[in-house]
LOROVO-409105 format. One record per residue (C-alpha): residue in three letters; x, y, z. Coordinates in steps of 0.1 Angstrom, whole numbers, padded with zeros to 4 digits, always signed. Example, Ala and Ser with C-alpha at 12.3 -4.5 7.8 and 13.67 -1.06 7.14 Angstrom:
<pts>
ala+0123-0045+0078ser+0137-0011+0071
</pts>
This chain:
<pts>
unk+1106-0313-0494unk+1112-0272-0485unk+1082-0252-0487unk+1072-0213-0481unk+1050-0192-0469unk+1023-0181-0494unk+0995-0166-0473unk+0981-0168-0437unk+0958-0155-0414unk+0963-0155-0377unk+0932-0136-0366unk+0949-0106-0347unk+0921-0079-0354unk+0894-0084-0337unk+0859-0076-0360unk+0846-0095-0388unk+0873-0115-0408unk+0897-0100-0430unk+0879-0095-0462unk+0911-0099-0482unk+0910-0132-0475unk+0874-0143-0465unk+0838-0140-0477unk+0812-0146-0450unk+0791-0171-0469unk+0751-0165-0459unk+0721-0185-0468unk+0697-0212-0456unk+0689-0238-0485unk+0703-0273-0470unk+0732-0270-0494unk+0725-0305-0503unk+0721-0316-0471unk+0693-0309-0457unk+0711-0284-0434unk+0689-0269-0406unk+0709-0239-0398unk+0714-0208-0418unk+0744-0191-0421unk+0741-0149-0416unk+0769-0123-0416unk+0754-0113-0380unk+0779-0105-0355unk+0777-0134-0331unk+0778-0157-0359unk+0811-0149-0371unk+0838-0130-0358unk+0877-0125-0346unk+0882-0118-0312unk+0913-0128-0288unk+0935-0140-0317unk+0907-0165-0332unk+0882-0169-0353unk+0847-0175-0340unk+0817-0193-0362unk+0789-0196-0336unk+0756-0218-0341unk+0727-0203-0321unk+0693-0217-0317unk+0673-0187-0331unk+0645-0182-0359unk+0657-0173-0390unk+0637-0167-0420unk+0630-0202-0426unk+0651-0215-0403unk+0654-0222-0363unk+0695-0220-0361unk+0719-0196-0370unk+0759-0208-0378unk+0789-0188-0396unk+0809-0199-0426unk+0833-0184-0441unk+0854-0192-0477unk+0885-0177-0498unk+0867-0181-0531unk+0881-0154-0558unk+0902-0143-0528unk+0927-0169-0524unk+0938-0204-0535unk+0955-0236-0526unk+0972-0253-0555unk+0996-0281-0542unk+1017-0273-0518unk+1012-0272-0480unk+0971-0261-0460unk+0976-0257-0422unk+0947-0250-0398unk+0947-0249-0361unk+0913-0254-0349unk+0893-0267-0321unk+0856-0281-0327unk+0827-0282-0309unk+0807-0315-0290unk+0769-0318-0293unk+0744-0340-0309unk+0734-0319-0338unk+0769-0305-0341unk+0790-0309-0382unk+0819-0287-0380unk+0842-0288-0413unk+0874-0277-0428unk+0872-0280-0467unk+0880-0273-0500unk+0863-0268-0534unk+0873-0266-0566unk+0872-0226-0579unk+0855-0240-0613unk+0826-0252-0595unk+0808-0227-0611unk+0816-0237-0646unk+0816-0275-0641unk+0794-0281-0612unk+0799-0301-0579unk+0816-0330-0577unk+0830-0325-0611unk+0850-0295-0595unk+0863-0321-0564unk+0862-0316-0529unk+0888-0324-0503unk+0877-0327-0466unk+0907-0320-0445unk+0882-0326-0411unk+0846-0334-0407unk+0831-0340-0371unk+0797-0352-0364unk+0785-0344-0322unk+0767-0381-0332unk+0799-0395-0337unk+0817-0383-0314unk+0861-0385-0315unk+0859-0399-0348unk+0872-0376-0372unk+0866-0380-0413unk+0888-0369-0439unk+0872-0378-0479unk+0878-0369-0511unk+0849-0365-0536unk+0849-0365-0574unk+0824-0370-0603unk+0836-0407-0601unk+0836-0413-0564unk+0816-0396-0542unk+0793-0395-0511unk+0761-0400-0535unk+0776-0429-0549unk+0788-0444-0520unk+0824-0451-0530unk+0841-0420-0519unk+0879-0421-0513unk+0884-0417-0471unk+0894-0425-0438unk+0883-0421-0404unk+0905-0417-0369unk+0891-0421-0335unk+0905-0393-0316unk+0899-0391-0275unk+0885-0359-0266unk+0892-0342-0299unk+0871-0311-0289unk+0888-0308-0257unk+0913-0284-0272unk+0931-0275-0303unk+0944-0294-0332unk+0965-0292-0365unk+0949-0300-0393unk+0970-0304-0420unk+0972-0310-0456unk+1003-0318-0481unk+0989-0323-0519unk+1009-0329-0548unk+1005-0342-0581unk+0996-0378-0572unk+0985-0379-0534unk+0968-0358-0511unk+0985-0370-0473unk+0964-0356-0443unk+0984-0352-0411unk+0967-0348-0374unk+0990-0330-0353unk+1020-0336-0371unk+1009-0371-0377unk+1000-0386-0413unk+0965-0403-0406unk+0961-0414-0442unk+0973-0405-0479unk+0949-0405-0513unk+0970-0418-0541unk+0957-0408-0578unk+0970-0445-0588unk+0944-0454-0616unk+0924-0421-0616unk+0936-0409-0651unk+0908-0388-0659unk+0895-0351-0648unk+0858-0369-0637unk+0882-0392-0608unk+0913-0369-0601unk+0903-0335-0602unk+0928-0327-0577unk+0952-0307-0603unk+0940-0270-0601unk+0929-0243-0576unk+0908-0255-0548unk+0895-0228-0525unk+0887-0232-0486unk+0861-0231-0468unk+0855-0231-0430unk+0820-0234-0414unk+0795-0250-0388unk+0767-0269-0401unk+0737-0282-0377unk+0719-0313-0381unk+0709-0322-0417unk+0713-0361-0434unk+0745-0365-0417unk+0746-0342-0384unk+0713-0354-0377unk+0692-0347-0345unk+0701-0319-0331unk+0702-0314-0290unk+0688-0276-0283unk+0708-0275-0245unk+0742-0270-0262unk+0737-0235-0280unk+0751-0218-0284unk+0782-0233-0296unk+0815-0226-0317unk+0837-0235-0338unk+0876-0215-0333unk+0900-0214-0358unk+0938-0200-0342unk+0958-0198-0376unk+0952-0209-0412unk+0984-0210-0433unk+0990-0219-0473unk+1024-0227-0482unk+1041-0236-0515unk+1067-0259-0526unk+1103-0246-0531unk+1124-0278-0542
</pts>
């Protein structure tokens, strides 16, 4: 399979992300997960400095809140449909710690979530630590339910340094690769119907920091702050 270069961003101007491509996503309502931090468009929060991209979680009040994290998305900017999602990334280590690389349908605001599906491409809990999730989630099988396609990889050191996360989705499976290395592959098989394989239009991607909530849990205040970097994300389409 021969595939091409769509769109990419390798973080070479420092500032705030290029808003061509990104929108720094703010707000502080759990976003279903009972979240603790809220995300701000503040400068240590998120920014590009030394060829990266840097989402930083500080423990800070907030409004409502006592932590402060970055996240950042393409929606209405740019898409994956098929094709090839590359991100090199290194994640943080710390009890209290959810960094994730994601995807969302761009209907969600039409259909709703999980009717729109979500693809993890990595999820990382500092609870957990080394064992790297990648899920998908649809109206049929989801977290909520319990029944959620996915797979997890132990990984030694993992936030030691960084890692290719990588993503090759066609028309009946979505394979996940780890540096090069296919870690597990979603098959559409039996799924014949929008509400259990919604994996067939544009996804947009997201990139953020989460602390603690039903998942990341209890959170360990000595570690702040702490980051998430992102080197390179690249979107490539087929060319048979």
């Amino acid at each position: 399979m021969n595939y091409k270069l769509v769109w990419q961003d390798e973080f070479k101007i420092d500032g705030k992300p290029d808003p061509n491509i990104w929108h720094i996503e703010t707000g502080g309502h759990g976003f279903g997960n009972n979240e603790d931090q809220f995300y701000t468009k503040q400068d240590k929060n998120v920014f590009v400095k030394d060829g990266m991209l840097h989402l930083v979680a500080h423990k800070e009040k907030f409004e409502h809140r006592q932590y402060t994290s970055g996240k950042i998305s393409t929606k209405g900017l740019k898409q994956v449909t098929y094709g090839k999602l590359e991100v090199e990334a290194k994640i943080p280590k710390g009890f209290g710690t959810w960094p994730a690389i994601w995807l969302l349908g761009e209907d969600i605001g039409q259909v709703g979530w999980p009717m729109c599906g979500e693809i993890d491409l990595m999820e990382h809990v500092g609870k957990d630590q080394d064992r790297i999730h990648f899920s998908l989630h649809s109206k049929g099988y989801n977290h909520k339910i319990g029944n959620q396609p996915t797979f997890i990889t132990h990984e030694k050191d993992i936030s030691d340094d960084f890692h290719t996360y990588e993503m090759i989705w066609n028309e009946n499976e979505i394979s996940i690769y780890l540096d090069k290395k296919l870690k597990v592959t979603f098959e559409k098989g039996h799924k014949k119907t929008q509400a259990d394989w919604p994996f067939n239009h544009p996804f947009y991607l997201i990139l953020n920091l989460a602390i603690g909530g039903w998942w990341g849990g209890e959170i360990d205040d000595s570690i702040f702050p702490v980051s998430m970097l992102v080197k390179h994300v690249k979107v490539y389409e087929r060319c048979d």
